[in-house]
KELUM-624147 format. One record per residue (C-alpha): residue number from 1; residue in three letters; x, y, z. Coordinates in steps of 0.05 Angstrom, whole numbers. Example, Ala and Ser with C-alpha at 12.3 -4.5 7.8 and 13.67 -1.06 7.14 Angstrom:
BEGIN
{k 1 r ALA px 246 py -90 pz 156}
{k 2 r SER px 273 py -21 pz 143}
END
This chain:
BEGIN
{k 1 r UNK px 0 py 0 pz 0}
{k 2 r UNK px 14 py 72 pz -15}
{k 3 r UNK px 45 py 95 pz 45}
{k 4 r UNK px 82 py 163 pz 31}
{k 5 r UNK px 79 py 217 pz -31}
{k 6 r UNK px 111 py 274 pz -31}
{k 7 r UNK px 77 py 304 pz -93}
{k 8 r UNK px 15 py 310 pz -49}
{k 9 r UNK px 43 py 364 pz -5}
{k 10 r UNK px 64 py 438 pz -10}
{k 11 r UNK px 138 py 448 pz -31}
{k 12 r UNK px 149 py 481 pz 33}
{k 13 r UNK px 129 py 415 pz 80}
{k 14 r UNK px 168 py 359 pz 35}
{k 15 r UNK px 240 py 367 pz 67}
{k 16 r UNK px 212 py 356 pz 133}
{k 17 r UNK px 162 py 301 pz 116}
{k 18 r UNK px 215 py 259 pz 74}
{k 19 r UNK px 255 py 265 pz 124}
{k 20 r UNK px 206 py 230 pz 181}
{k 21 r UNK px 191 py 185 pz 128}
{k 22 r UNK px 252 py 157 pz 105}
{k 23 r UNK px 295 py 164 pz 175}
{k 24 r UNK px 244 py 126 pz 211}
{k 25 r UNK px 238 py 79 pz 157}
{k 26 r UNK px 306 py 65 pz 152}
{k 27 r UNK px 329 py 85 pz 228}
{k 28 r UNK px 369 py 140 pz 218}
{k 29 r UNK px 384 py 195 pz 254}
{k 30 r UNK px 409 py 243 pz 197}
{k 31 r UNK px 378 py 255 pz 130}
{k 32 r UNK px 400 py 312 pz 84}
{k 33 r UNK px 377 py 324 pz 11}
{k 34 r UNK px 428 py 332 pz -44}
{k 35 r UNK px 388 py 387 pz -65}
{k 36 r UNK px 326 py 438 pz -49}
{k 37 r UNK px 256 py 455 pz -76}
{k 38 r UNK px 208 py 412 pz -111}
{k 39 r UNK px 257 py 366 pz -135}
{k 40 r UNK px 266 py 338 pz -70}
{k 41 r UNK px 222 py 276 pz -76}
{k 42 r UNK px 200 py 209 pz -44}
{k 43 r UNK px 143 py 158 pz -61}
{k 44 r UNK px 138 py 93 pz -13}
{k 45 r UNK px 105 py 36 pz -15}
{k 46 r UNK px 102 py -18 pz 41}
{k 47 r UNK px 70 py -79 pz 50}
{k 48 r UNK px 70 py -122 pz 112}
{k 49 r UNK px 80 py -191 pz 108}
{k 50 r UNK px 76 py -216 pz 186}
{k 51 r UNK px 114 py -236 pz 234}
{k 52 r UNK px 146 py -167 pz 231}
{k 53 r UNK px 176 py -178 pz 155}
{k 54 r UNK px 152 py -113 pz 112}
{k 55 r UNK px 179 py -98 pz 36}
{k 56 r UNK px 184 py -28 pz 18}
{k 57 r UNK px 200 py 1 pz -46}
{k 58 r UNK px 214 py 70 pz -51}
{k 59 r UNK px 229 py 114 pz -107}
{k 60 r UNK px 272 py 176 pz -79}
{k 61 r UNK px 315 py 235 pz -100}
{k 62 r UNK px 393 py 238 pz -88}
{k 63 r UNK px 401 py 250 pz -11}
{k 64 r UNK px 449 py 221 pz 47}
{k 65 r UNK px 422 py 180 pz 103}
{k 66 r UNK px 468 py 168 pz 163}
{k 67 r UNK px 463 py 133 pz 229}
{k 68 r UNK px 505 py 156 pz 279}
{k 69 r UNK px 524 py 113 pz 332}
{k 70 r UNK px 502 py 38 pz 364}
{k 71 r UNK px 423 py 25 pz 383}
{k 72 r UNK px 444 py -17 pz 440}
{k 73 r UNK px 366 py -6 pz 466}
{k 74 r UNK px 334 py -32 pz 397}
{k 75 r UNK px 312 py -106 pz 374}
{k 76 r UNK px 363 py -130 pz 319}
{k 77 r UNK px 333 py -114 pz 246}
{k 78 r UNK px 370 py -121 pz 176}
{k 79 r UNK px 350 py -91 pz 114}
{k 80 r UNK px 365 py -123 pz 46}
{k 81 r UNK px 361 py -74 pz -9}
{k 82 r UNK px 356 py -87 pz -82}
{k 83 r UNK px 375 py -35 pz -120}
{k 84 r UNK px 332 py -8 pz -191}
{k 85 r UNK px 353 py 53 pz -210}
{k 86 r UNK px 409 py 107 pz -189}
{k 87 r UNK px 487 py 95 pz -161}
{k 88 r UNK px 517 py 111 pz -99}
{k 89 r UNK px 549 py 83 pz -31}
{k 90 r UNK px 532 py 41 pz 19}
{k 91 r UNK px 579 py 45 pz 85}
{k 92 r UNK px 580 py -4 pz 147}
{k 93 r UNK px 628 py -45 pz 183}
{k 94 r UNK px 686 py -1 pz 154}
{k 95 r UNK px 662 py -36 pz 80}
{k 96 r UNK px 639 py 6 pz 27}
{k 97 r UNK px 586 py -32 pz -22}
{k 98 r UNK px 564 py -5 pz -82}
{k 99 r UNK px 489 py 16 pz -100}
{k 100 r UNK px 468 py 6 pz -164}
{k 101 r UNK px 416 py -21 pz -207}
{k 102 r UNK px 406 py -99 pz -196}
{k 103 r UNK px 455 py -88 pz -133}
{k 104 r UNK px 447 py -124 pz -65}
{k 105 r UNK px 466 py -87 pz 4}
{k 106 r UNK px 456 py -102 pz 74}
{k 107 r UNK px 444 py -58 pz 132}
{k 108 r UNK px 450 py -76 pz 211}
{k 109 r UNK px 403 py -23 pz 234}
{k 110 r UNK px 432 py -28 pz 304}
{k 111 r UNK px 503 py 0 pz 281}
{k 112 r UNK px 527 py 57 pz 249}
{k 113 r UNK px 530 py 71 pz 172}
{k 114 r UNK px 524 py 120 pz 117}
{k 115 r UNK px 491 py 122 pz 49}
{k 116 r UNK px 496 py 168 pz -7}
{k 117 r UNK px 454 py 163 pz -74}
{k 118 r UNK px 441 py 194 pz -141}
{k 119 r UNK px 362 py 187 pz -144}
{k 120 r UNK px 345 py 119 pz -127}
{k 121 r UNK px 290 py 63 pz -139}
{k 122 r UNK px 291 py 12 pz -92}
{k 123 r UNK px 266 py -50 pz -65}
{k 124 r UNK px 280 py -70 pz 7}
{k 125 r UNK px 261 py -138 pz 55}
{k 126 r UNK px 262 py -117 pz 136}
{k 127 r UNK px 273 py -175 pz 177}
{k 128 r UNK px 276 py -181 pz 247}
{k 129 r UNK px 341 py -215 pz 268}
{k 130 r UNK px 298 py -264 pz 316}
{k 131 r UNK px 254 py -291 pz 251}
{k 132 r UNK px 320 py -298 pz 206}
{k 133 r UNK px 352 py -344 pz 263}
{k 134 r UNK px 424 py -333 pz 240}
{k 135 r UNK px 465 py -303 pz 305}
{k 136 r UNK px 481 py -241 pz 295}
{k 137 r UNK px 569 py -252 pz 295}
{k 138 r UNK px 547 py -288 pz 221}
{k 139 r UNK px 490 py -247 pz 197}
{k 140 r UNK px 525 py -168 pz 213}
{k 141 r UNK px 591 py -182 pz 176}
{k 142 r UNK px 557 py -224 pz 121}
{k 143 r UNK px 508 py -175 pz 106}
{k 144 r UNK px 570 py -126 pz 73}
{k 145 r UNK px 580 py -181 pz 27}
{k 146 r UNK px 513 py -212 pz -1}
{k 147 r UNK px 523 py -174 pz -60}
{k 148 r UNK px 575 py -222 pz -88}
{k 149 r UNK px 533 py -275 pz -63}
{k 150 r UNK px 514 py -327 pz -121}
{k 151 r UNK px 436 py -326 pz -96}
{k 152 r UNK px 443 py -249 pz -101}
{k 153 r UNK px 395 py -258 pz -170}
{k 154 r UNK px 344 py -304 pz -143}
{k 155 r UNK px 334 py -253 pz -89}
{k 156 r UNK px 326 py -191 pz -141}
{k 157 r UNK px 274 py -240 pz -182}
{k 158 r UNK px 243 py -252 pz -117}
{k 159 r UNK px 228 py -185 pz -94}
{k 160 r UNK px 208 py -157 pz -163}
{k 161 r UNK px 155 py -214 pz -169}
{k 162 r UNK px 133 py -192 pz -92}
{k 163 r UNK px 130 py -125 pz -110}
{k 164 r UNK px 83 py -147 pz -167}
{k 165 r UNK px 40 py -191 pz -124}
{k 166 r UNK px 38 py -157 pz -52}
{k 167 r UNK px -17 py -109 pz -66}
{k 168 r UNK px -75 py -164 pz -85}
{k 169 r UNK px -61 py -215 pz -41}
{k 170 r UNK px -95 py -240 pz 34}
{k 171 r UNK px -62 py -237 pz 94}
{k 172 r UNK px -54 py -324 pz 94}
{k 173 r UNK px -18 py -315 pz 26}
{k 174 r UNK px 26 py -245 pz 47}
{k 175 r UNK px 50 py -290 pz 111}
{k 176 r UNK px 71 py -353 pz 63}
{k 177 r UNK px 108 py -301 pz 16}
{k 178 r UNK px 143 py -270 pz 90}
{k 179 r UNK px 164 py -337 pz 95}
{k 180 r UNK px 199 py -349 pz 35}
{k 181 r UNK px 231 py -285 pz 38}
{k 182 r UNK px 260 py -294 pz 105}
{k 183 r UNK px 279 py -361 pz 86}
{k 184 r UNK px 322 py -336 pz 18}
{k 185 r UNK px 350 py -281 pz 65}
{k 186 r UNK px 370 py -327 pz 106}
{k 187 r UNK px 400 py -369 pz 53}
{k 188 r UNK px 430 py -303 pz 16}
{k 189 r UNK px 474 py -288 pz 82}
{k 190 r UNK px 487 py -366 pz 94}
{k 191 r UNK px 516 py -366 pz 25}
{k 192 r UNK px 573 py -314 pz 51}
{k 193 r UNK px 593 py -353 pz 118}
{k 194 r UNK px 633 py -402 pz 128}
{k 195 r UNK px 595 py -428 pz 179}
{k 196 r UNK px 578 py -510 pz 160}
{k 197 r UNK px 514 py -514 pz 198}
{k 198 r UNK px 486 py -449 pz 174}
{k 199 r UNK px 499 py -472 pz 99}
{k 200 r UNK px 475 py -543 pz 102}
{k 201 r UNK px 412 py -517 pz 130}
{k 202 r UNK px 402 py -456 pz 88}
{k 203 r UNK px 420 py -502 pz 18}
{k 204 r UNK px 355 py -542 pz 39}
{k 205 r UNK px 314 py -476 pz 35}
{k 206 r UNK px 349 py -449 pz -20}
{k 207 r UNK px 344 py -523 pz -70}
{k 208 r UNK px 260 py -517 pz -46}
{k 209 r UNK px 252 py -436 pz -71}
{k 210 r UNK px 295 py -456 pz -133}
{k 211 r UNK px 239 py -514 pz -146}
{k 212 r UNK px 183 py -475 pz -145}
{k 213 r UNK px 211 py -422 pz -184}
{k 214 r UNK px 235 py -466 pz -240}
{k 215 r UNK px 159 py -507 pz -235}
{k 216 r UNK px 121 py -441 pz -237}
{k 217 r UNK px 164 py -424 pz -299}
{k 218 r UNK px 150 py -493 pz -338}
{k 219 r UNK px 79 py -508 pz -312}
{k 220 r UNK px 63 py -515 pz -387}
{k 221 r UNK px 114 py -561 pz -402}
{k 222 r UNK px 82 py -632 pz -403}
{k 223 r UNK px 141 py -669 pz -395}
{k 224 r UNK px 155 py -628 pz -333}
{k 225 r UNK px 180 py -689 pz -277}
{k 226 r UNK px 213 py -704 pz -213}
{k 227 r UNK px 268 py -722 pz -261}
{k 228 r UNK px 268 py -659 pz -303}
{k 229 r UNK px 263 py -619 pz -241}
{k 230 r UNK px 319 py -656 pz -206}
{k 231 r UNK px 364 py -652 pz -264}
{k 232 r UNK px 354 py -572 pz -278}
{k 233 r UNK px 374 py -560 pz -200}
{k 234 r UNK px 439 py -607 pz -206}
{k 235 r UNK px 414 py -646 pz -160}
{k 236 r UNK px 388 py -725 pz -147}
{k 237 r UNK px 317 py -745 pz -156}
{k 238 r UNK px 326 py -786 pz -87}
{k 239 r UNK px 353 py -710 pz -62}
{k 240 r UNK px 292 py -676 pz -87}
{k 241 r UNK px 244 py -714 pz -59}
{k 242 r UNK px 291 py -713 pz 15}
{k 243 r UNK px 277 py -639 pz 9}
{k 244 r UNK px 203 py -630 pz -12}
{k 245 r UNK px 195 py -683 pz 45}
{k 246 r UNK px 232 py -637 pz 98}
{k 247 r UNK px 186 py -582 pz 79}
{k 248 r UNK px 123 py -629 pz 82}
{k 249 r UNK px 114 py -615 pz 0}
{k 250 r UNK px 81 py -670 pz -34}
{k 251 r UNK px 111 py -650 pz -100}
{k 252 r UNK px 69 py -680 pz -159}
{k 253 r UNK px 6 py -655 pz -115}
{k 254 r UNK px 32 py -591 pz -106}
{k 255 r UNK px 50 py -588 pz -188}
{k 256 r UNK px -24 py -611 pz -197}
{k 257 r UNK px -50 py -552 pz -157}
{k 258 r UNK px -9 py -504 pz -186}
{k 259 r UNK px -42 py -527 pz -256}
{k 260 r UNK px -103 py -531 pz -236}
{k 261 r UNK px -96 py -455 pz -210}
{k 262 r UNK px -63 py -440 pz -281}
{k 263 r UNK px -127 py -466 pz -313}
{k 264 r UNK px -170 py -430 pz -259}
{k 265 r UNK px -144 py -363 pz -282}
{k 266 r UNK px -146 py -368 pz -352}
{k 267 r UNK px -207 py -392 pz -361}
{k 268 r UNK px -233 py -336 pz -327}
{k 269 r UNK px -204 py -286 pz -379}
{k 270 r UNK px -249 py -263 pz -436}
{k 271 r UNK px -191 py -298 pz -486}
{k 272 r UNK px -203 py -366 pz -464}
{k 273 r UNK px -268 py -376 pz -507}
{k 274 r UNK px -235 py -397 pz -560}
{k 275 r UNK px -199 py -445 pz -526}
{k 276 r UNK px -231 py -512 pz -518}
{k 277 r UNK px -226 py -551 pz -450}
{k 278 r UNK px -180 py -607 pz -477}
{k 279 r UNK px -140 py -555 pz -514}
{k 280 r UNK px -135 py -525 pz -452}
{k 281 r UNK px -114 py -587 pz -407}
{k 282 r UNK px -62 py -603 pz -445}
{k 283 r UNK px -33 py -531 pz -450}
{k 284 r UNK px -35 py -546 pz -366}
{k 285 r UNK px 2 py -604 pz -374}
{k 286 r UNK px -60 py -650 pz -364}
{k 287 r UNK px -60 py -712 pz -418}
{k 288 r UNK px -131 py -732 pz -392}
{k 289 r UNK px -187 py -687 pz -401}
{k 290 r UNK px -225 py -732 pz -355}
{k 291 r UNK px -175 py -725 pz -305}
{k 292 r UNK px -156 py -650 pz -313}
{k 293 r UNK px -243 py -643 pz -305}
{k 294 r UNK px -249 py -684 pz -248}
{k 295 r UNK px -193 py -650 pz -212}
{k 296 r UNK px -219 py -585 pz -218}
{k 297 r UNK px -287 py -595 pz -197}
{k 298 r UNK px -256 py -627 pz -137}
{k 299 r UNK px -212 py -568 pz -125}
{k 300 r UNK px -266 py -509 pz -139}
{k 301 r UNK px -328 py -536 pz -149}
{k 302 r UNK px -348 py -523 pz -214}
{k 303 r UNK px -328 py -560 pz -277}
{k 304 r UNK px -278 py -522 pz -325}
{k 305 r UNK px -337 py -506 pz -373}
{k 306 r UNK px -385 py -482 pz -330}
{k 307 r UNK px -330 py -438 pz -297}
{k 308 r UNK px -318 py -418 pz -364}
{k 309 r UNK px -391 py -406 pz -382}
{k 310 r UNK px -405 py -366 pz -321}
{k 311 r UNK px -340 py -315 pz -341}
{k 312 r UNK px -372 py -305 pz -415}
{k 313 r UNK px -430 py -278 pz -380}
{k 314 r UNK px -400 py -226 pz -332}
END
């Protein structure tokens, strides 16, 4: 949701609003514009995920943001920033990482730092240190290095496609995406440890979020498999099934609902008229017709073409 625009207020009250804005935001103590008047800008969105895990994307002009000294008194937080647009500096832990368009930084927002941008776009995960579960001697230092972390782009294609999503979804499905974010943040910084434990754990999490990404990508694909799956994540089909069964994921039922809610959703769109329901099942991956029918009824109650029907009415 829309949380902050600056274009809605008088020239004369922006500094100061931006300022409340993006220091408490961010938990700064010092914010200073790189320049005056009605180019000095900020438009925020935020969404809240639970459990205390919010994504905000903010679009801002060129400024410096700077927290002075330790928050011994506040409750560990880290920011993970994506960058989108504009360049600049991120300081912390005497390590200076660079911002910049499909960049990754980290912030401790208990400790000091500095950061200095050109106008920026970008998109930012807040975690609470106790829902990340990675002590804070690993997760402070790591965070100045996620950027050259392998998983650095499966976190930017995660929070784009939450930043696409966030705003239409109900509170059971904005807590399963908090979740998953936590869970690739947490992988992100085990990636930059050294820590065994830490990484064995986190690679679990990480194999799972690749899986569903690469599924949700070929869900038309009909010789999409356990095999095909385990062979485009490197890994063993004995493996893959270990790890869906660690996360309690049935997978073929779980690739069979995510069909299913393919079908769902294009059938309700005025295009799928000319589409008949076999054509249809087997664009889903379905070889039976029966089966892909029967399934959905099961699943929503209707049959695919009365679902259909009842869309070419509205």
């Amino acid at each position: 949701m829309l949380i902050f625009d600056s274009a809605t207020l008088p020239t004369r009250e922006r500094y100061g609003a931006i300022h409340d804005a993006i220091t408490s935001a961010a938990s700064a103590t010092f914010m200073a514009p790189a320049r005056g008047g009605e180019s000095v800008h900020l438009r925020m969105h935020a969404w809240d995920l639970g459990g205390g895990v919010e994504v905000i994307d903010a679009r801002c002009s060129a400024h410096t943001l700077r927290r002075t000294g330790r928050a011994e008194d506040s409750e560990p937080t880290y920011l993970i920033t994506c960058g989108l647009k504009g360049r600049g500096a991120h300081h912390q832990d005497d390590r200076d990482m660079p911002v910049r368009p499909s960049g990754i930084w980290g912030t401790d927002l208990t400790q000091p730092y500095v950061h200095h941008v050109t106008d920026t776009w970008t998109t930012t995960a807040k975690v609470p240190h106790d829902l990340l579960g990675v002590p804070t001697r690993l997760a402070t230092p790591a965070l100045q290095h996620i950027g050259d972390s392998p998983l650095a782009p499966l976190f930017n294609r995660h929070m784009a496609e939450v930043r696409e999503v966030a705003a239409g979804i109900n509170p059971v499905a904005a807590a399963s995406l908090g979740t998953a974010t936590v869970a690739l943040a947490r992988a992100l910084i085990a990636s930059v440890t050294d820590d065994d434990r830490l990484s064995r754990e986190s690679a679990s999490d990480t194999l799972l979020l690749q899986v569903k990404e690469f599924v949700r990508e070929h869900l038309t694909d009909r010789d999409l498999d356990p095999h095909t799956i385990a062979a485009a994540n490197h890994v063993s089909v004995r493996h893959l099934y270990k790890t869906c069964a660690q996360a309690d994921l049935h997978l073929e039922q779980w690739i069979i609902n995510e069909r299913l809610a393919g079908a769902h959703e294009e059938l309700a769109r005025a295009t799928s008229a000319r589409l008949s329901i076999t054509a249809l099942a087997r664009r889903w991956g379905f070889s039976s017709t029966s089966h892909f029918a029967r399934r959905f009824r099961e699943t929503y109650g209707l049959s695919p073409s009365e679902w259909q029907a009842l869309h070419r009415q509205l």
